[in-house]
N, C-alpha and C positions, 0 to 999 in steps of 0.2 A: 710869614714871608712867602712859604709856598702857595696859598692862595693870590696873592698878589701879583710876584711874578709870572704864574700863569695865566692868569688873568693879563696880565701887562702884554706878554706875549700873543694871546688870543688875539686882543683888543685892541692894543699901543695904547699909550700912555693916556692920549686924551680922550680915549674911548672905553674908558673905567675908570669909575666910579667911587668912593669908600666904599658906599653900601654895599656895590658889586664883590669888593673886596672882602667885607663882612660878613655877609652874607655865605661867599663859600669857605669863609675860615672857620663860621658859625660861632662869629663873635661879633659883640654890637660895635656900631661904628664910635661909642666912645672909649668903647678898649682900645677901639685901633687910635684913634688922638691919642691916648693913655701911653704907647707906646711906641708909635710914630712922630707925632705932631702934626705932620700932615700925608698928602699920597706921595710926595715931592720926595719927603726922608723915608717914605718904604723903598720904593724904587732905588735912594741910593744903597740904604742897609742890603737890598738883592743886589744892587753890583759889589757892594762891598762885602760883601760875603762870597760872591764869585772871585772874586779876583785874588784872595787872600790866600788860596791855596796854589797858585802864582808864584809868591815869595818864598815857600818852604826851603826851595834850594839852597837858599840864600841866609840859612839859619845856621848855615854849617861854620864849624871855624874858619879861622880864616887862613888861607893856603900860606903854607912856609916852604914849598919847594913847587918844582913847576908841573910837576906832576899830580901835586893836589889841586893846583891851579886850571890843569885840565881838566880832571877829575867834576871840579867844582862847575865847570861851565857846563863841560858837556852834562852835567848833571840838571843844572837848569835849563839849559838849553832843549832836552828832552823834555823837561815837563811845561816849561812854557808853552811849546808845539802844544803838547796832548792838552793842556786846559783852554789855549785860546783856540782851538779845534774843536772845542765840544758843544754842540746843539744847541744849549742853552747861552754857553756866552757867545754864540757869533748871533743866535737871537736878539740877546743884549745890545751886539754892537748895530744892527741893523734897527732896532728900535730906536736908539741915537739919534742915528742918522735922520728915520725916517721924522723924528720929533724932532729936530733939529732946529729948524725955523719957527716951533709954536713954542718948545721949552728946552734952548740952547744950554740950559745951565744943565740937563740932564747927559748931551753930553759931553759937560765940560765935567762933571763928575766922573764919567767914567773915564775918561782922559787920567785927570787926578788920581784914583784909584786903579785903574791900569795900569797903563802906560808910564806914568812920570812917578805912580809910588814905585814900579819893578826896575825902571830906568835908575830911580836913586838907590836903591838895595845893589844892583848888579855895580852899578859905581862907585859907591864904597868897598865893594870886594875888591871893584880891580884899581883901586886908590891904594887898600892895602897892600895888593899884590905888586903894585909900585914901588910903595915905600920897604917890602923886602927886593926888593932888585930881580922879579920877575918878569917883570913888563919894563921897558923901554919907559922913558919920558913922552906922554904925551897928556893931552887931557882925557881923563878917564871918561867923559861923557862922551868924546868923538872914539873910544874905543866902545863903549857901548851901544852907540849907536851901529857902530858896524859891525857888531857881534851881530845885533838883533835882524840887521839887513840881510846879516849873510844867511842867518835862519828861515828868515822869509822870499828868499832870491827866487826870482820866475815867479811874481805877481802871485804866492800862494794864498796868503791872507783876502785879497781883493776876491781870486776867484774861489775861495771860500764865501765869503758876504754876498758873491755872486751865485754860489749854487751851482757852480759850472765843473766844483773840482770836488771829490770826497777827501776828507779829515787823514792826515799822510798816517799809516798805520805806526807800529811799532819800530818795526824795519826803517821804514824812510825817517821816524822822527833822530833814531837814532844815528842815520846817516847824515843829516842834516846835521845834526848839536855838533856832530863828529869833525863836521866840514869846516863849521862856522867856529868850532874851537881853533883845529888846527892853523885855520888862515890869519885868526890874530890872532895865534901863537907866534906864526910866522911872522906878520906882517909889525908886529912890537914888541920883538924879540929885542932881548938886552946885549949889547955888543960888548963885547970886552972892555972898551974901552969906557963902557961906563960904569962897570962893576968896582 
């Protein structure tokens, strides 16, 4: 998978090969069928092996007070930054792109494996975090969605993909989870009246 992705990177997607791939794994191209099937499932197995350390946050139990509730976000909310900041998968995501119109299914994979598996992880927490009377009634996807907005607020991801902005260090991820916890803390805060 490390040759591949590299190669994928170097090359984009339609400009590699198996053999290419083979070649620098130093394995023949029917191990790679043996193990892929084709270049189509290397390329997802490399997003899906990025993206998977994504969800760890989300492995945590699940919050019984609102304090672990914060806990729990800001927790994600920092590693999310730090992993979809990193070199390799904003490569990822700019490959996508740039494939886009010759092999739309790659990124509709990473969409799948991104975005909509970390969208439905984080949504069941705050489904949970509902059903204990820590979050307000709303749909928990239009609360994730604004979690994830507020983590990315001032076009950071765009001018990441664009090269225009460096990867927000430790500091600022921390500030951000911090920001984007507190405001749907605030913003789906349980009123007495529904307790």
């Amino acid at each position: 998978m490390g040759a591949a992705f590299s190669l994928f990177m170097e090359r984009g997607y339609s400009g590699t090969s198996t053999l290419d791939v083979a070649r620098r794994a130093r394995v023949s191209k029917r191990d790679l069928y043996a193990a892929f099937g084709s270049k189509h499932a290397m390329l997802v197995a490399c997003i899906a092996e990025r993206t998977e350390r994504m969800k760890q946050p989300l492995k945590l139990p699940v919050p019984t007070g609102r304090a672990a509730l914060a806990a729990t976000l800001a927790a994600f909310g920092r590693t999310l930054l730090l992993e979809v900041s990193r070199p390799e998968v904003l490569a990822t995501q700019r490959l996508a792109i740039a494939e886009s119109e010759r092999a739309p299914e790659l990124a509709q994979a990473l969409d799948e494996l991104g975005r909509v598996g970390n969208r439905l992880a984080l949504t069941a927490v705050l489904a949970a975090a509902q059903a204990n009377d820590l979050l307000a009634a709303a749909q928990p996807e239009e609360i994730a969605d604004m979690f994830v907005a507020l983590l990315w607020r001032g076009g950071l991801i765009t001018r990441l993909l664009l090269r225009v902005s460096e990867a927000p260090d430790e500091a600022e991820r921390a500030q951000r989870a911090r920001f984007a916890t507190e405001m749907v803390m605030r913003l789906y805060a349980v009123s007495e009246g529904e307790n």
